[in-house]
SEKEGU-785813 format. One line per 10 residues: number of its first residue (from 1); their letters; for each residue x, y, z of N, C-alpha, C, O. Coordinates in pm, whole numbers. Layout:
BEGIN
NUM	a	X/Y/Z/X/Y/Z/X/Y/Z/X/Y/Z ~ ...
% end
This chain:
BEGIN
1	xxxxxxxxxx	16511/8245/12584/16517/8286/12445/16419/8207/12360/16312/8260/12333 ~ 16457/8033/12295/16357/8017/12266/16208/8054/12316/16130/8128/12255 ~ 16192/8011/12397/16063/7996/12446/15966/8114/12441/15846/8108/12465 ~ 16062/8263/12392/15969/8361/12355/15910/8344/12182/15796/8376/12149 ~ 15970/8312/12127/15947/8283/11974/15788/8257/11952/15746/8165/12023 ~ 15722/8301/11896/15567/8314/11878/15538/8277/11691/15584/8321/11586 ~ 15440/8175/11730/15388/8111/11617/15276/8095/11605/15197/8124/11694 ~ 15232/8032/11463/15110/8008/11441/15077/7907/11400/15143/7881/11299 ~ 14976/7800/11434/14978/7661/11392/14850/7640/11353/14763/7681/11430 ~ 14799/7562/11207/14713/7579/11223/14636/7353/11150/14682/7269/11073
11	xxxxxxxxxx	14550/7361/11211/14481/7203/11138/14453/7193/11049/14381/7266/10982 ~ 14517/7069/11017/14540/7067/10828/14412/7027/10774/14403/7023/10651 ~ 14295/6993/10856/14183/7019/10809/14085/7137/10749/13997/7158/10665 ~ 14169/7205/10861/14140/7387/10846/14225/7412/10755/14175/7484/10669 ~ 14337/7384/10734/14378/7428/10558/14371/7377/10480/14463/7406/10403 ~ 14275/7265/10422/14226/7180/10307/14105/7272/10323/14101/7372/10251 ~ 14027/7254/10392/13878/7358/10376/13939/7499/10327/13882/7548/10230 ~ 14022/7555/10369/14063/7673/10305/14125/7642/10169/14066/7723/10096 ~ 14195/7584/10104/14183/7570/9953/14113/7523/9890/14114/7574/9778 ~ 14006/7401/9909/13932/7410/9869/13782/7582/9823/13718/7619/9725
21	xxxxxxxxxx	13802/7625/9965/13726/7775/9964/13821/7828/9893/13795/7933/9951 ~ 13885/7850/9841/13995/7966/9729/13904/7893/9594/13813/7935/9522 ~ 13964/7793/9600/13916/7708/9428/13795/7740/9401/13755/7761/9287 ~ 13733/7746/9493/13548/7769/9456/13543/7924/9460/13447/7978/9404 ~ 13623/7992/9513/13570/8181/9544/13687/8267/9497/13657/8385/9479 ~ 13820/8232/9473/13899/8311/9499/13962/8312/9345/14020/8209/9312 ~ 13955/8435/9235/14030/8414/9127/14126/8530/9081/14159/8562/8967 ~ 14156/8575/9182/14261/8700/9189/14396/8628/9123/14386/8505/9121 ~ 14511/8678/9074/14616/8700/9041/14741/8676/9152/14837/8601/9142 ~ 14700/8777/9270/14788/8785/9353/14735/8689/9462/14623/8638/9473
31	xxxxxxxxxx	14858/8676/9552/14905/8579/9656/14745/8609/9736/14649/8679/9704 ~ 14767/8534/9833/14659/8528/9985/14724/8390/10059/14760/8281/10015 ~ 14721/8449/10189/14779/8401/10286/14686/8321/10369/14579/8378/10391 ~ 14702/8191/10426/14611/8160/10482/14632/8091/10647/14730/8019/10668 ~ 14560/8114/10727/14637/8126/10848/14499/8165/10960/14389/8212/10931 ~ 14570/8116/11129/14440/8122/11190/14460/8353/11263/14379/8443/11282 ~ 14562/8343/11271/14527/8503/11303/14585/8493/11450/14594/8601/11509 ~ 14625/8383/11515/14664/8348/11616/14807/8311/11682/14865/8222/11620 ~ 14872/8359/11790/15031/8301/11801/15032/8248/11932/14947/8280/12015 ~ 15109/8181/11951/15142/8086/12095/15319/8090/12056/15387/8115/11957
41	xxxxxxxxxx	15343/8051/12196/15499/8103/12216/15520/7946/12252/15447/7883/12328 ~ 15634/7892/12181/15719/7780/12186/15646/7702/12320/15565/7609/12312 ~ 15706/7780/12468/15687/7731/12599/15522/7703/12578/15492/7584/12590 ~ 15423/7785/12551/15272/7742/12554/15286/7624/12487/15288/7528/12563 ~ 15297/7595/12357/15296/7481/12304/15332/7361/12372/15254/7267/12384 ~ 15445/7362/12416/15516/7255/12493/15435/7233/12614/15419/7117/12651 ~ 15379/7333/12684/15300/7317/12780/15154/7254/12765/15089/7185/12844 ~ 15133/7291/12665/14971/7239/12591/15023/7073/12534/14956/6971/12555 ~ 15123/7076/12477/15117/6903/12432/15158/6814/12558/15123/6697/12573 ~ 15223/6874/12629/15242/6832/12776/15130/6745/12856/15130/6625/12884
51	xxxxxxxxxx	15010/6875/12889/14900/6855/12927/14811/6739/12809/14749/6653/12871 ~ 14802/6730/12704/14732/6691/12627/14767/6579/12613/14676/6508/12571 ~ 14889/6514/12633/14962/6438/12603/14949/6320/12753/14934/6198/12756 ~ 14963/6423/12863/14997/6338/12968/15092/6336/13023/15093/6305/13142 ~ 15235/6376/12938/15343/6394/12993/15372/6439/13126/15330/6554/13147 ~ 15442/6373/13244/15488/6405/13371/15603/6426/13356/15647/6451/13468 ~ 15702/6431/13268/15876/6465/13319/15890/6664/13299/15807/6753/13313 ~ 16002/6665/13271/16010/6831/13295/16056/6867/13139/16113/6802/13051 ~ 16002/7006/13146/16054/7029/12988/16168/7150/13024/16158/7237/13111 ~ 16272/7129/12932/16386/7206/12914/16391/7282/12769/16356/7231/12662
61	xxxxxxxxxx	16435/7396/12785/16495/7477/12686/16620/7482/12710/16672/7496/12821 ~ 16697/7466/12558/16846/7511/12572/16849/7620/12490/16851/7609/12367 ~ 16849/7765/12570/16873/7938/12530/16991/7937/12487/17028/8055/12485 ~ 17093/7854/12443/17204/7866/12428/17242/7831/12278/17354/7851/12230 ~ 17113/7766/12200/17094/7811/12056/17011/7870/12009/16908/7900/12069 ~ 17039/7905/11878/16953/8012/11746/16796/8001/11785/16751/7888/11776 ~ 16720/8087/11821/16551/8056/11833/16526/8129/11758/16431/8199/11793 ~ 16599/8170/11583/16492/8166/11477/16438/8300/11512/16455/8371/11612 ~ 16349/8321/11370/16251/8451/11343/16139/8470/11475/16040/8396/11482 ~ 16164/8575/11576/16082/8579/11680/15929/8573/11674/15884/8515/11773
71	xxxxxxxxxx	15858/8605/11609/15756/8579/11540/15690/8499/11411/15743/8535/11306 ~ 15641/8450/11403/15570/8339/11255/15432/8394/11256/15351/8311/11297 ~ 15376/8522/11218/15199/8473/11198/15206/8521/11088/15307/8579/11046 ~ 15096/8505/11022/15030/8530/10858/14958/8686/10901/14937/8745/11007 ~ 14936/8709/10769/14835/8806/10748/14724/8768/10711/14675/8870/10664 ~ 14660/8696/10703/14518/8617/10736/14367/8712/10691/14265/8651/10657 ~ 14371/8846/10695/14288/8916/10683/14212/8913/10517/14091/8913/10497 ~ 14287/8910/10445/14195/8932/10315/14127/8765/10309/14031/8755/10233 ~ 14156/8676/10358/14064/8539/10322/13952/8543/10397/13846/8517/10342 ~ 13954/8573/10529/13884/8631/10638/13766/8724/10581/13647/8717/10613
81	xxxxxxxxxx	13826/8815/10488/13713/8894/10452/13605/8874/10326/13503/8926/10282 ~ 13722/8730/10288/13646/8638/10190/13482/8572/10260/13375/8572/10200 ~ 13503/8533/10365/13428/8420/10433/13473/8366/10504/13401/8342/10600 ~ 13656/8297/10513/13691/8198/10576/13715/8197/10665/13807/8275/10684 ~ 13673/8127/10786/13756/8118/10913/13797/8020/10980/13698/7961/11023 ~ 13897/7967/11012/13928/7840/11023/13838/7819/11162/13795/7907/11237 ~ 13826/7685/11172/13757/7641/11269/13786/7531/11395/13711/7477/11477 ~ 13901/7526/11375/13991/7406/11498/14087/7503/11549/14168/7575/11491 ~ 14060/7489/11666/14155/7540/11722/14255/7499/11809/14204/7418/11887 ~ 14400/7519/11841/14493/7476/11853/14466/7338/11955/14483/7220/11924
91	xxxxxxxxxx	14413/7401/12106/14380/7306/12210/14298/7226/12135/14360/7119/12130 ~ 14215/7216/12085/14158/7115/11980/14171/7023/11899/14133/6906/11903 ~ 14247/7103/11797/14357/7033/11739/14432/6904/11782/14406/6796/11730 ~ 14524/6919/11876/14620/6889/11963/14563/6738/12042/14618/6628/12050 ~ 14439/6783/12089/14365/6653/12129/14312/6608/12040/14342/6489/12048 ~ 14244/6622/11947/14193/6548/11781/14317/6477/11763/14308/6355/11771 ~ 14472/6544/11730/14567/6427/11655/14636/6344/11790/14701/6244/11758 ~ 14630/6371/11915/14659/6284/12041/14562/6207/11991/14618/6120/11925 ~ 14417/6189/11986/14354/6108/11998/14388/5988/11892/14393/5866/11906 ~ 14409/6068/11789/14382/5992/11627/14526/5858/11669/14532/5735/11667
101	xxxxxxx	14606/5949/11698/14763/5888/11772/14742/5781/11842/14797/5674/11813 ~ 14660/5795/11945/14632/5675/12042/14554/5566/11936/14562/5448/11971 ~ 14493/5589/11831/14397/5486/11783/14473/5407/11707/14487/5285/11722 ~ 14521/5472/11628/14656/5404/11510/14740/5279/11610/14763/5162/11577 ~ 14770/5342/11729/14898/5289/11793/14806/5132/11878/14862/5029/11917 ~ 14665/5163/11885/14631/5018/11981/14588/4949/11807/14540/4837/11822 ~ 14592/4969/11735/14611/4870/11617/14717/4748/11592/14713/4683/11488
% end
């Protein structure tokens, strides 16, 4: 159950460059959504910070609680057709803040 739940995650670098790009281009009234256009399912994630991470033990789901709105993505398209496209991507991501993680921590 969880582990089908599909999301979207995106680097908070990639969403500071995206408001900043609104403030400079965008002076509409109405909402805009901002987002990579992309979903990964709970289990990928866990599997990707796993790998990224290093982790050797086993990962468990307990299907036996609430896994939430089965889907999370944006509608992403009208910023997109602004110009914007985010530019980190998840596996990327993931090792950028592992890394940043490891640096803080030999301090």
């Amino acid at each position: 159950m969880g582990t089908e739940i599909q999301c979207e995650f995106m680097h908070s670098d990639d969403l500071a460059e995206a408001l900043v790009f609104l403030m400079n281009s965008y002076n509409e009234r109405q909402f805009i959504n901002i987002g990579t256009g992309e979903e990964v399912s709970i289990k990928q994630l866990a599997e990707m910070i796993k790998t990224t991470t290093g982790f050797e033990g086993q990962i468990k789901f307990d299907s036996s609680k609430p896994d939430g709105t089965p889907r999370k993505l944006m509608d992403s398209s009208k910023i997109k057709s602004l110009g914007w496209q985010p530019r980190i991507g998840l596996k990327e991501g993931l090792e950028r803040t592992w890394g940043e993680y490891q640096e803080l921590i030999k301090k």
